[in-house]
FIKOLZA-1660 file (N, C-alpha, C; in steps of 0.1 Angstrom, whole numbers, plus 5000, padded with zeros to 4 digits):
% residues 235
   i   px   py   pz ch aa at
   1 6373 6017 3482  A  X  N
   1 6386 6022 3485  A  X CA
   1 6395 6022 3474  A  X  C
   2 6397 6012 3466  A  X  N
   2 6402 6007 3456  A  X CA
   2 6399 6016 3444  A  X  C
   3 6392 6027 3444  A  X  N
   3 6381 6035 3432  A  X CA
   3 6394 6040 3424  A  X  C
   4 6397 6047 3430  A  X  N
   4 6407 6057 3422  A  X CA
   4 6416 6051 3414  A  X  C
   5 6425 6039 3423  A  X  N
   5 6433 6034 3417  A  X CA
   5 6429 6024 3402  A  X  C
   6 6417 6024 3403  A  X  N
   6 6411 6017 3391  A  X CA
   6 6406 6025 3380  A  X  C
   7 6403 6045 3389  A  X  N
   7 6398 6048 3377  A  X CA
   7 6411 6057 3374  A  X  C
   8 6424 6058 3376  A  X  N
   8 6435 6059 3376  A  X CA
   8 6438 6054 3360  A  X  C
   9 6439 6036 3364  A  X  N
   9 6446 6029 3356  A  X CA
   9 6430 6029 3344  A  X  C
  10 6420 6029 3345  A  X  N
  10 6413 6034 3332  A  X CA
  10 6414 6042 3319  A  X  C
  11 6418 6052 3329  A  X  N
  11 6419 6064 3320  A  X CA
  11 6433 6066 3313  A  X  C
  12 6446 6054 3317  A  X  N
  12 6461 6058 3319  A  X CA
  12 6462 6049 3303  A  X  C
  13 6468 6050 3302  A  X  N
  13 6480 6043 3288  A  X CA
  13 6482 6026 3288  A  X  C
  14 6480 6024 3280  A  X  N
  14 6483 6009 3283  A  X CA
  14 6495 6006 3271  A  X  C
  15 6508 6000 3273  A  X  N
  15 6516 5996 3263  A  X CA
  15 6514 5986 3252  A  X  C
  16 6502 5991 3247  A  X  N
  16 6500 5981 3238  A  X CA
  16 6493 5988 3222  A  X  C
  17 6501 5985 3213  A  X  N
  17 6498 5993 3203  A  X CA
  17 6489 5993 3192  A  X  C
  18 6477 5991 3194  A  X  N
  18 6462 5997 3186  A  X CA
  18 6463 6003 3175  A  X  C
  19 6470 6006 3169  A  X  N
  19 6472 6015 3158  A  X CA
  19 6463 6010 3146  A  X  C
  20 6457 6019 3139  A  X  N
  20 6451 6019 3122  A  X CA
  20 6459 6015 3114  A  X  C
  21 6456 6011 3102  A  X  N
  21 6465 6015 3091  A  X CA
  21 6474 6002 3089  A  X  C
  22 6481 6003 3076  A  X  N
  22 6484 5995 3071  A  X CA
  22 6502 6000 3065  A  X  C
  23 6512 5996 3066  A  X  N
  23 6523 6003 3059  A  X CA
  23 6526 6000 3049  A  X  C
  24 6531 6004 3040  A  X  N
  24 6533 6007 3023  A  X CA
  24 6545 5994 3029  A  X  C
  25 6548 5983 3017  A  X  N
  25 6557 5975 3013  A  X CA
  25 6568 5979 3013  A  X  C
  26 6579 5989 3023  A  X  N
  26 6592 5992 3016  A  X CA
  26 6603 5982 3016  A  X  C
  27 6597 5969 3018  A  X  N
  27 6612 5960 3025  A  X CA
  27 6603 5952 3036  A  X  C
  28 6613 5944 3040  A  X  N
  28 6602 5935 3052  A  X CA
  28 6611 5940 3063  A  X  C
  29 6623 5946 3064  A  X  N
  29 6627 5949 3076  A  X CA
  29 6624 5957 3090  A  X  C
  30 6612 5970 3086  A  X  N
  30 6604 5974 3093  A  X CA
  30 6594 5962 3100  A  X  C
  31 6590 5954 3091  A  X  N
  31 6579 5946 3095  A  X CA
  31 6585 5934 3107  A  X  C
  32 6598 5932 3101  A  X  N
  32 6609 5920 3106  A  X CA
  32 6610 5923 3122  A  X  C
  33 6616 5937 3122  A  X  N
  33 6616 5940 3133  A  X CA
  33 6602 5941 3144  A  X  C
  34 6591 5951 3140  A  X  N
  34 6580 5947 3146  A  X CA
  34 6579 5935 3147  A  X  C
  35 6582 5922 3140  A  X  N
  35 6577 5911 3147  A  X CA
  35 6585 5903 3156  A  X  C
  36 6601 5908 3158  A  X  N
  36 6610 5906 3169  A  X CA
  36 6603 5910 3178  A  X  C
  37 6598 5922 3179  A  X  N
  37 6599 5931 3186  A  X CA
  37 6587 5924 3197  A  X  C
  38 6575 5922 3189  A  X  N
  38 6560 5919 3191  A  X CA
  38 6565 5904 3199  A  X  C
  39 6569 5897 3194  A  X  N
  39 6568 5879 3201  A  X CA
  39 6576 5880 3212  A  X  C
  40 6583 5891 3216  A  X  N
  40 6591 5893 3229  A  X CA
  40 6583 5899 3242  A  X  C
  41 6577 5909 3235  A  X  N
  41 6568 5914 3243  A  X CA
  41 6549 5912 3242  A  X  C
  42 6544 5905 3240  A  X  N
  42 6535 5897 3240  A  X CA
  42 6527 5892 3255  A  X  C
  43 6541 5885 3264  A  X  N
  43 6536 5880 3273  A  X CA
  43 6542 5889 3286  A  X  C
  44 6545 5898 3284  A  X  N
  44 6546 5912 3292  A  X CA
  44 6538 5919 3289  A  X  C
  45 6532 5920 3277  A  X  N
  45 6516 5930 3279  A  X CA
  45 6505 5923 3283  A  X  C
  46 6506 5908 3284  A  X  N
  46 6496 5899 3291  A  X CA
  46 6497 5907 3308  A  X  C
  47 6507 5899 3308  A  X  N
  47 6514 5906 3323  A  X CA
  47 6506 5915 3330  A  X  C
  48 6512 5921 3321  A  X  N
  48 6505 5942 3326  A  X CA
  48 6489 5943 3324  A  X  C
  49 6484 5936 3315  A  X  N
  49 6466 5935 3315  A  X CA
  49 6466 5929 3327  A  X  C
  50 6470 5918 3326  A  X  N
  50 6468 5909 3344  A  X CA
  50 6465 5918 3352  A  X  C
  51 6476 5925 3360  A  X  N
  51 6479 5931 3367  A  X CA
  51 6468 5945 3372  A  X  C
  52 6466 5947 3359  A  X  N
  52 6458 5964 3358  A  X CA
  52 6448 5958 3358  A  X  C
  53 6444 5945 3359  A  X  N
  53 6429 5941 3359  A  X CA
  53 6424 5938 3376  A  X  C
  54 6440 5931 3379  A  X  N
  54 6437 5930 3396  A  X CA
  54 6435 5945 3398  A  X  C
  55 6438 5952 3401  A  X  N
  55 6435 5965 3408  A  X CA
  55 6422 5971 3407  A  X  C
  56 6416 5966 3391  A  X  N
  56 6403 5972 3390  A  X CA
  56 6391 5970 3397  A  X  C
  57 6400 5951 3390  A  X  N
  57 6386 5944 3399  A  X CA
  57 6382 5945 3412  A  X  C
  58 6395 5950 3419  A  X  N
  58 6395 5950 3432  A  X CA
  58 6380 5955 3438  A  X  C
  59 6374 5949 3446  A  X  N
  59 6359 5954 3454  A  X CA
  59 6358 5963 3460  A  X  C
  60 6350 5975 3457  A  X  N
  60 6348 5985 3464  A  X CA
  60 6351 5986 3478  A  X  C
  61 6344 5977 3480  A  X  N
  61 6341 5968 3498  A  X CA
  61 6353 5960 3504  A  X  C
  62 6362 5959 3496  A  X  N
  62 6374 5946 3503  A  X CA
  62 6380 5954 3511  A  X  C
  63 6390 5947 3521  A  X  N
  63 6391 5945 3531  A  X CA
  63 6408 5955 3529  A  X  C
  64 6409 5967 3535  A  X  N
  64 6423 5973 3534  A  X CA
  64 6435 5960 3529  A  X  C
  65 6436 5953 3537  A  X  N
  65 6449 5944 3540  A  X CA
  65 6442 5940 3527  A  X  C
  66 6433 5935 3517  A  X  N
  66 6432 5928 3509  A  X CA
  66 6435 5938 3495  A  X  C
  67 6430 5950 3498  A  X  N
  67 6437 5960 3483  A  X CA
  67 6454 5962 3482  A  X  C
  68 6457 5960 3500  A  X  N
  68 6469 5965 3500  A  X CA
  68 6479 5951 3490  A  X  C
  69 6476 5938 3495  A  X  N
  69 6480 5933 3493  A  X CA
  69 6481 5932 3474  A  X  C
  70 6468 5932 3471  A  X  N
  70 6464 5930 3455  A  X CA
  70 6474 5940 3444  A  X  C
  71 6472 5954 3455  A  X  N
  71 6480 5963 3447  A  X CA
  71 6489 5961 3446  A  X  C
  72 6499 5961 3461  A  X  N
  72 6516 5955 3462  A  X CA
  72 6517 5948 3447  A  X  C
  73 6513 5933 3447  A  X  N
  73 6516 5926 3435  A  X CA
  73 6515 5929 3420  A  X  C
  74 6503 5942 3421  A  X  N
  74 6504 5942 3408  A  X CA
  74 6512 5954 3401  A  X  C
  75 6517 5963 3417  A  X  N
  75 6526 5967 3407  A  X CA
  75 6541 5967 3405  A  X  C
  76 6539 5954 3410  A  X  N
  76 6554 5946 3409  A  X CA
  76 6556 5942 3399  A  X  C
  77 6541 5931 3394  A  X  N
  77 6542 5927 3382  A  X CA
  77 6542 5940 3369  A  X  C
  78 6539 5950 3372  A  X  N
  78 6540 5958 3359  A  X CA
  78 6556 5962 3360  A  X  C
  79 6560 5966 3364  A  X  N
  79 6571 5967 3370  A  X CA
  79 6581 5959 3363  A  X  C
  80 6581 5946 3367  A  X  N
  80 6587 5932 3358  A  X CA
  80 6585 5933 3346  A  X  C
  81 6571 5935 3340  A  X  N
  81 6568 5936 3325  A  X CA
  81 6577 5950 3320  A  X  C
  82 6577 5962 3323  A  X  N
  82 6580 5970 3320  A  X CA
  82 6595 5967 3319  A  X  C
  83 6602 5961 3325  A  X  N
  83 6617 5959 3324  A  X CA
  83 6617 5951 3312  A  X  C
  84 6612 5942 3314  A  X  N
  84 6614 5927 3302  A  X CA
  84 6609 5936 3289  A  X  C
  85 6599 5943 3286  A  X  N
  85 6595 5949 3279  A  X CA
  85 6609 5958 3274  A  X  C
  86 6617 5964 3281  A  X  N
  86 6630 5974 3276  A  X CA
  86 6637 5963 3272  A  X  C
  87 6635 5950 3278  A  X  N
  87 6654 5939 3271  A  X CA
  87 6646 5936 3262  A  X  C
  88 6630 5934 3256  A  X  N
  88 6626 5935 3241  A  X CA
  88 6632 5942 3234  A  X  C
  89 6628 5954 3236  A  X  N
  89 6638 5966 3227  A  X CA
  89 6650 5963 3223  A  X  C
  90 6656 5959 3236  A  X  N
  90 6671 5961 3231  A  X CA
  90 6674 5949 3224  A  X  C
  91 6668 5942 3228  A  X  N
  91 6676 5923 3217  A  X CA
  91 6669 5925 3202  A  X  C
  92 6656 5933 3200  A  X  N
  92 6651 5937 3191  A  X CA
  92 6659 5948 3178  A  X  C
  93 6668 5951 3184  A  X  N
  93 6678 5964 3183  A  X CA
  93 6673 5974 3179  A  X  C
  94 6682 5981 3171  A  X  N
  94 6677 5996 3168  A  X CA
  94 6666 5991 3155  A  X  C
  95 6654 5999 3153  A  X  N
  95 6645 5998 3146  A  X CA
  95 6651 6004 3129  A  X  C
  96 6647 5999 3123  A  X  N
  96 6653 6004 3106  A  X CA
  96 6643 6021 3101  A  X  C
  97 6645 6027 3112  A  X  N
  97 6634 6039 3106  A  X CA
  97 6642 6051 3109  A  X  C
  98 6644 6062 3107  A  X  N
  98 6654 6076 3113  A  X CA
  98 6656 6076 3128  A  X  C
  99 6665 6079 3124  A  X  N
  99 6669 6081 3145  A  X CA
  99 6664 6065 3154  A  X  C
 100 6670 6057 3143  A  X  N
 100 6660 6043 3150  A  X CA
 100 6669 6041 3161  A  X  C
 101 6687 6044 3164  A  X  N
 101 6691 6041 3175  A  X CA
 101 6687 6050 3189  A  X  C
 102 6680 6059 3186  A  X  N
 102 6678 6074 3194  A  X CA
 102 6667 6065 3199  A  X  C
 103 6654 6062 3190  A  X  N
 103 6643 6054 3192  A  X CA
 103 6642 6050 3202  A  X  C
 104 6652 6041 3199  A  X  N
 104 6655 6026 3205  A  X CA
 104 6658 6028 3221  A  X  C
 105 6673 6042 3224  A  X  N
 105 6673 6038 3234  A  X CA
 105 6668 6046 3241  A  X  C
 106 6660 6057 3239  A  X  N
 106 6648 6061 3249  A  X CA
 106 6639 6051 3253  A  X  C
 107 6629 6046 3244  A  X  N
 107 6625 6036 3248  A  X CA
 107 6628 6031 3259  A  X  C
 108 6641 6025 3258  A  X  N
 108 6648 6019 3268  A  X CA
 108 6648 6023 3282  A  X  C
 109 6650 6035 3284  A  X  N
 109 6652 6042 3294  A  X CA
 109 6643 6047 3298  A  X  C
 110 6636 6051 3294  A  X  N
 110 6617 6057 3296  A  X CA
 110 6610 6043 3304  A  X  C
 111 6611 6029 3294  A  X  N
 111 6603 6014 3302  A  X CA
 111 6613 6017 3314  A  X  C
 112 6625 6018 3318  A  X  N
 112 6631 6013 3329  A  X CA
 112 6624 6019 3342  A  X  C
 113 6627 6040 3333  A  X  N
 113 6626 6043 3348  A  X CA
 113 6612 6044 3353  A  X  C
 114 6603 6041 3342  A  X  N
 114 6584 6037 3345  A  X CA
 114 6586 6020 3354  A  X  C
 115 6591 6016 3356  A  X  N
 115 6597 6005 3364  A  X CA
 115 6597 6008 3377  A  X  C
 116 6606 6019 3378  A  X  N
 116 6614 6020 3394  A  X CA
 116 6598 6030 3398  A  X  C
 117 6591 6035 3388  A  X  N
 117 6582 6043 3395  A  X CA
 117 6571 6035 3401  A  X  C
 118 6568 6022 3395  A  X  N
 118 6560 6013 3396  A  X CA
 118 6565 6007 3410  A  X  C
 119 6577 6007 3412  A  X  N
 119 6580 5999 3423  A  X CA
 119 6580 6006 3436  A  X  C
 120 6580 6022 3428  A  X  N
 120 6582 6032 3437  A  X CA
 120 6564 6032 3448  A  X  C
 121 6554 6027 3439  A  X  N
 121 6539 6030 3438  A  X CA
 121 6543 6015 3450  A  X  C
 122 6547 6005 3445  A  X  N
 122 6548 5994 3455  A  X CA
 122 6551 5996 3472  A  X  C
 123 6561 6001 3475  A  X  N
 123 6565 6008 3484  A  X CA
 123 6559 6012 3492  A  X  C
 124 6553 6027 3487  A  X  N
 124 6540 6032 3491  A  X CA
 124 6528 6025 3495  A  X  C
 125 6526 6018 3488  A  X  N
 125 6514 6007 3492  A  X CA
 125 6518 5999 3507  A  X  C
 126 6527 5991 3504  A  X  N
 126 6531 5981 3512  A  X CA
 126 6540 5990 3523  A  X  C
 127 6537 6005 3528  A  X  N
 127 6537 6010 3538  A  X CA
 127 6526 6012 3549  A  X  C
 128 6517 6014 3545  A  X  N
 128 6503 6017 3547  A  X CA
 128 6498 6010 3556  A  X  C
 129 6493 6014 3570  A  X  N
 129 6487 6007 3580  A  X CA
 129 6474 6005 3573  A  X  C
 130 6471 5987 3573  A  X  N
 130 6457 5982 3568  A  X CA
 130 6445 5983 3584  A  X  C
 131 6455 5987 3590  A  X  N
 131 6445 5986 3604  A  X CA
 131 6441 5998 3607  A  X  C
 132 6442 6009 3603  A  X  N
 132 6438 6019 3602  A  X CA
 132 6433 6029 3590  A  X  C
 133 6418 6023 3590  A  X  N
 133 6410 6028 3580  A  X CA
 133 6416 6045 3577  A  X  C
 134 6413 6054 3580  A  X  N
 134 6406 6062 3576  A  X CA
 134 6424 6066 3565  A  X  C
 135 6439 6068 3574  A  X  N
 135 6449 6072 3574  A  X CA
 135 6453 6059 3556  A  X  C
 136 6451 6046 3560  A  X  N
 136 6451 6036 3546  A  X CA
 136 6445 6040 3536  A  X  C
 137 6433 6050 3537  A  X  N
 137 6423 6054 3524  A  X CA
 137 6431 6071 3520  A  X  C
 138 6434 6075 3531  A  X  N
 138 6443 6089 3526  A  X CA
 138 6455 6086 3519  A  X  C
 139 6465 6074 3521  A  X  N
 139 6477 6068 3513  A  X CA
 139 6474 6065 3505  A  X  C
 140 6461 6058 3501  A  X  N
 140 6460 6048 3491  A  X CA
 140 6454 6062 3478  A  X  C
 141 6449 6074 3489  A  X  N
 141 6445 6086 3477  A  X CA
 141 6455 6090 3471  A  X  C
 142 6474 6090 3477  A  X  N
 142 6484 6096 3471  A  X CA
 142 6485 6086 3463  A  X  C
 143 6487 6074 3463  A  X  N
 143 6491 6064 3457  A  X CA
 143 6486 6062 3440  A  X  C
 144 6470 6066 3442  A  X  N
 144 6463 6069 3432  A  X CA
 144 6470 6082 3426  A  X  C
 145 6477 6094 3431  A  X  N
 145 6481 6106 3423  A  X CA
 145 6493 6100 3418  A  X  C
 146 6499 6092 3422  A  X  N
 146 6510 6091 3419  A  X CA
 146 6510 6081 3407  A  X  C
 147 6500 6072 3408  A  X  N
 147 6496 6064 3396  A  X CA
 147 6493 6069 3384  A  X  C
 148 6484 6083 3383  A  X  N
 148 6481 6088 3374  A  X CA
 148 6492 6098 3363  A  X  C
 149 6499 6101 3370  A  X  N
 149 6515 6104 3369  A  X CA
 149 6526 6098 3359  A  X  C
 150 6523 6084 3366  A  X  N
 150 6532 6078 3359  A  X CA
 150 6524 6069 3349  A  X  C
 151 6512 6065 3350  A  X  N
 151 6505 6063 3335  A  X CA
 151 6511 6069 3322  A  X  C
 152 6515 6079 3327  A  X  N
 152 6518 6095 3317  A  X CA
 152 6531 6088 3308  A  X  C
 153 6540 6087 3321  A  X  N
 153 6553 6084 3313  A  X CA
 153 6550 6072 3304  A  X  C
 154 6539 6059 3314  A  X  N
 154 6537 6047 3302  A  X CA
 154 6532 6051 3288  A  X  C
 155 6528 6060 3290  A  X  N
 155 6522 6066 3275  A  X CA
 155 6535 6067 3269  A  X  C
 156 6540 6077 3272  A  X  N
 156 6552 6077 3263  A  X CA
 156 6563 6073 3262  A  X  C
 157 6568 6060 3269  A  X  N
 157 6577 6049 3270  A  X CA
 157 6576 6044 3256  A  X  C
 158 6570 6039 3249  A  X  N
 158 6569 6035 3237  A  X CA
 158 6562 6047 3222  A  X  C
 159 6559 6056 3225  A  X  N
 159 6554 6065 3217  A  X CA
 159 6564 6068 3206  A  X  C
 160 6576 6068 3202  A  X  N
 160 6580 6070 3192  A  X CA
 160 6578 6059 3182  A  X  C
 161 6580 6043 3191  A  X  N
 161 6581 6032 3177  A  X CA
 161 6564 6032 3179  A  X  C
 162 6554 6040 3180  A  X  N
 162 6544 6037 3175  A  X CA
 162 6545 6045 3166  A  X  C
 163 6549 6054 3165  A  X  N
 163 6549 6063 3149  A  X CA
 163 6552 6062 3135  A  X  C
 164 6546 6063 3126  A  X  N
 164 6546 6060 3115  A  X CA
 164 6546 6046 3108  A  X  C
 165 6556 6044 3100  A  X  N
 165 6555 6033 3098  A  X CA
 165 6561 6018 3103  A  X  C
 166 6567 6023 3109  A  X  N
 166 6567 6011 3122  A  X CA
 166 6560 6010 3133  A  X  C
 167 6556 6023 3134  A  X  N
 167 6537 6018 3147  A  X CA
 167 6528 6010 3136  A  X  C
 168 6531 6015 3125  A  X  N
 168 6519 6007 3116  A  X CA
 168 6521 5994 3115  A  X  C
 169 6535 5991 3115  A  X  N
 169 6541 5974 3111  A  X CA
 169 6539 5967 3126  A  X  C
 170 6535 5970 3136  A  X  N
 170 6534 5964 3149  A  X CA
 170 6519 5965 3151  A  X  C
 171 6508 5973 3149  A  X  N
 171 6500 5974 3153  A  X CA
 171 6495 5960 3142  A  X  C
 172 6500 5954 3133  A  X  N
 172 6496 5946 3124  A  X CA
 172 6502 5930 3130  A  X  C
 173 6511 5932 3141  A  X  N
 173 6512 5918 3146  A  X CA
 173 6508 5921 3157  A  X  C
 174 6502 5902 3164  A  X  N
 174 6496 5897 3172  A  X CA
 174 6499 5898 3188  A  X  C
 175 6513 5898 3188  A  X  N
 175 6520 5902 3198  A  X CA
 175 6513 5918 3205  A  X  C
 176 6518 5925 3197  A  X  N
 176 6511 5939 3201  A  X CA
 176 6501 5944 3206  A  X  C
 177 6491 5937 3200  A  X  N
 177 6475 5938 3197  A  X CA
 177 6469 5935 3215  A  X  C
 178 6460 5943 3217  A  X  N
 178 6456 5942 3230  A  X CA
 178 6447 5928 3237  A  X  C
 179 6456 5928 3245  A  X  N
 179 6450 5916 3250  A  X CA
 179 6440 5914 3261  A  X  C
 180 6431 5905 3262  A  X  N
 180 6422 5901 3270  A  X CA
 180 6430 5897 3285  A  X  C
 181 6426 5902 3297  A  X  N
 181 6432 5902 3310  A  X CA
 181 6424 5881 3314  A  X  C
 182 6434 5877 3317  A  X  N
 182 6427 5868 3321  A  X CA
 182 6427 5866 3333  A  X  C
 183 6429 5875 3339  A  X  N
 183 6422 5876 3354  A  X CA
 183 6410 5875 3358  A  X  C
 184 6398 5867 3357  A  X  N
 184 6385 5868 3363  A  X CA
 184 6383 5881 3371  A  X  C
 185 6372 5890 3366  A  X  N
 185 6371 5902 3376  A  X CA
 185 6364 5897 3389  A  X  C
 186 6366 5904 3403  A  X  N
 186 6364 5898 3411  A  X CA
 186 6348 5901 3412  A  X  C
 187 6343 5896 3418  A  X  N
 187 6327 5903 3419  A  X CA
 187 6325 5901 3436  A  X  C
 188 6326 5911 3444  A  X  N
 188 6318 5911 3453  A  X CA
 188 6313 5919 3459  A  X  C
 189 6300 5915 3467  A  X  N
 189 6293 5926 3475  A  X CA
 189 6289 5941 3468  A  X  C
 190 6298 5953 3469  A  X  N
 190 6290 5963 3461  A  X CA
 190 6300 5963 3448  A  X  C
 191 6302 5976 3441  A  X  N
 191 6305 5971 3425  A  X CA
 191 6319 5974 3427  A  X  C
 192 6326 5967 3418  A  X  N
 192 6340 5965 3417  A  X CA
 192 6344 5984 3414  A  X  C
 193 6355 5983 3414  A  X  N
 193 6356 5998 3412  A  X CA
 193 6364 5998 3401  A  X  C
 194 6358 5991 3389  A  X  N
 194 6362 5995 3377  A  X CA
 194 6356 6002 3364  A  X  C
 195 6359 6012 3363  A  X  N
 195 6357 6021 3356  A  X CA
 195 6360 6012 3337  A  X  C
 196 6355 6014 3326  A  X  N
 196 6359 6009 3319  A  X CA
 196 6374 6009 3313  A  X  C
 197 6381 6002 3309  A  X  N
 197 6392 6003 3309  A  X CA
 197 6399 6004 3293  A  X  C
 198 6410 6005 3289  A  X  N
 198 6415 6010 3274  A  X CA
 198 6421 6005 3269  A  X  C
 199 6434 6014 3267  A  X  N
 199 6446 6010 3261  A  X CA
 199 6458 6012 3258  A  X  C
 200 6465 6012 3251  A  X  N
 200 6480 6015 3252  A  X CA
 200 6484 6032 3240  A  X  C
 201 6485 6034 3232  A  X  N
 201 6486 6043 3225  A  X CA
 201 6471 6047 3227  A  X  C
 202 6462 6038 3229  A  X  N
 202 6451 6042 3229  A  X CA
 202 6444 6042 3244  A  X  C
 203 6442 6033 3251  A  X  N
 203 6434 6026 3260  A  X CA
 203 6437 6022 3275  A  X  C
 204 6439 6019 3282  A  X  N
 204 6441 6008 3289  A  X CA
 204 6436 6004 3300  A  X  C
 205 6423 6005 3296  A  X  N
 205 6411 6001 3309  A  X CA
 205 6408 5988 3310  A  X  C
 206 6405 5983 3296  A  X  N
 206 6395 5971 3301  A  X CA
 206 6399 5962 3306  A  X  C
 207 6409 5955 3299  A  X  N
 207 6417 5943 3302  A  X CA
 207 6422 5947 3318  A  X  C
 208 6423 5956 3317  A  X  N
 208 6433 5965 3326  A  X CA
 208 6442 5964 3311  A  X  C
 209 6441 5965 3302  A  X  N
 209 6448 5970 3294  A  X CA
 209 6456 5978 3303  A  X  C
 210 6455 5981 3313  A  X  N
 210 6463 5988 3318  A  X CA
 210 6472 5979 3316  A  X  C
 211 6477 5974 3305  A  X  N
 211 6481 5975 3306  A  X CA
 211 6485 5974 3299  A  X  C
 212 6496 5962 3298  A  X  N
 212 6499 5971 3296  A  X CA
 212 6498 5966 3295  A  X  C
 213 6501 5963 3301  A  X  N
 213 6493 5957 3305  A  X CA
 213 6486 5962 3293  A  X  C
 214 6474 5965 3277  A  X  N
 214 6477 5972 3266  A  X CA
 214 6464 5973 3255  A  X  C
 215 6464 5984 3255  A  X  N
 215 6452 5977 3244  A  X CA
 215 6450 5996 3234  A  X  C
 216 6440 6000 3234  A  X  N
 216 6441 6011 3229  A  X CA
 216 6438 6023 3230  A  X  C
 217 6433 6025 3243  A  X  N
 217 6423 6043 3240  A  X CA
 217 6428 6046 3249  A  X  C
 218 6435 6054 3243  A  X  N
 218 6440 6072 3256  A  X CA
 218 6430 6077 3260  A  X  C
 219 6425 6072 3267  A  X  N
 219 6415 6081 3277  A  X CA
 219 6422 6090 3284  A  X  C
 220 6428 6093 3291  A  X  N
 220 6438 6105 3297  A  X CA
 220 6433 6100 3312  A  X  C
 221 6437 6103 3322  A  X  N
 221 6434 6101 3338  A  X CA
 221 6421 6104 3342  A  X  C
 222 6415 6095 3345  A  X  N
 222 6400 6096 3349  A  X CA
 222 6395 6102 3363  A  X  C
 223 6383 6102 3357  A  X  N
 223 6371 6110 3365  A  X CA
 223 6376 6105 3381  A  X  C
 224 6378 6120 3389  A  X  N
 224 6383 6115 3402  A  X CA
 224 6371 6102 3409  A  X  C
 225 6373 6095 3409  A  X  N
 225 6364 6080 3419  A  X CA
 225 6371 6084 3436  A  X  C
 226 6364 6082 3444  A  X  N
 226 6369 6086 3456  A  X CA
 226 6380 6069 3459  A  X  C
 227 6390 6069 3467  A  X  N
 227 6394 6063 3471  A  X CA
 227 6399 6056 3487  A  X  C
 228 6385 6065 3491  A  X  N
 228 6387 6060 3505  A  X CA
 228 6378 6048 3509  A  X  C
 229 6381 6045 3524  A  X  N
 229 6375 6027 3518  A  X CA
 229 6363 6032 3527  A  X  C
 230 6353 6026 3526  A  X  N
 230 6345 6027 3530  A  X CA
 230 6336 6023 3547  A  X  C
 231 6335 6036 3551  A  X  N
 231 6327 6032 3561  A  X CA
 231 6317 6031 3553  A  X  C
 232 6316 6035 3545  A  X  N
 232 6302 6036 3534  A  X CA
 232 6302 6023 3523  A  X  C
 233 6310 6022 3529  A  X  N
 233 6311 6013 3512  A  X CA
 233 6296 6007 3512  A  X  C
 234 6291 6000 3517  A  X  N
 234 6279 5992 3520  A  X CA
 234 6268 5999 3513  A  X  C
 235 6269 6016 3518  A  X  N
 235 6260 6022 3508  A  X CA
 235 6262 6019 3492  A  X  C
% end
């Protein structure tokens, strides 16, 4: 049931910046700031791995009321990360690079309104009759379109400060760097419906890098996985 929404967040963006490369010495203030920037948001891209990892792990086979539920929370918690992740930015200030206040407060505005869309994904979820199969697996299919969607914007919520040489001065701290989900994936009965997972400029499947939950490979929206629950599932 859970498929889509996991190969959704596979294939989607994860806020976390993977980047190559190394930046030329001009000053430490590019670097200063990536590392304001990085120790703020750190445990909001934990967050958002968390989160994007519950959804994956979620079991093919679980029980409506048990996706409904797992979803609800996780995309609350991205939601939360994604806010906290903008008052990074902003206590971070404007970045020392051209148009760093322009940067800055898109960013800003882009994490927010990827927030309300996440909460918007909540909503939807936690409308959904779990007692009626077939009508919960047809919601939970929009739910998944609507996820894939706004993956989109998470991609580019932060896409300008990964550019150049300040994506380069972040991708070199620890904060940024994609993190391992410490969510145990769940294992039961037939196979989790996780699709491998990525990263943020790049990725954001495994961890659930989704997240952002973060890690690095733009895979782009994945291979449709059916998302209805299964009378089959057992097959």
């Amino acid at each position: 049931m859970n498929k889509k929404l996991a190969a959704a967040l596979s294939g989607g963006a994860v806020l976390v910046l993977a980047l190559s490369g190394c930046s030329d010495d001009e000053g430490n203030k590019v670097e200063d700031w990536a590392k304001t920037f990085c120790d703020q948001a750190k445990p909001q891209i934990q967050k958002r791995a968390n989160a994007h990892q519950i959804i994956i792990s979620t079991a093919a086979d679980s029980k409506p009321a048990e996706i409904q539920a797992a979803d609800s929370k996780a995309f609350q918690d991205i939601a939360n990360a994604d806010r906290a992740l903008a008052k990074a930015v902003e206590a971070a200030g404007a970045p020392p690079v051209e148009n760093g206040a322009k940067v800055q407060q898109d960013a800003i505005k882009e994490l927010n309104a990827t927030a309300v869309a996440y909460e918007g994904l909540k909503k939807e979820v936690d409308a959904l009759d779990p007692a009626n199969q077939q009508k919960f697996a047809d919601g939970l299919q929009d739910v998944a379109d609507g996820l894939t969607k706004i993956e989109k914007m998470d991609q580019a919520a932060l896409a300008k400060l990964e550019e150049g040489e300040l994506g380069q001065a972040m991708a070199k701290q620890p904060g940024c760097q994609k993190p391992t989900a410490s969510v145990p994936p769940k294992t039961s009965g037939s196979a989790s419906a996780s699709p491998k997972a990525g990263s943020t400029s790049s990725d954001e499947g495994s961890d659930a890098d989704a997240g952002t939950d973060s890690g690095s490979d733009s895979s782009g929206p994945s291979k449709k996985a059916s998302a209805k629950p299964s009378k089959k599932s057992s097959e």
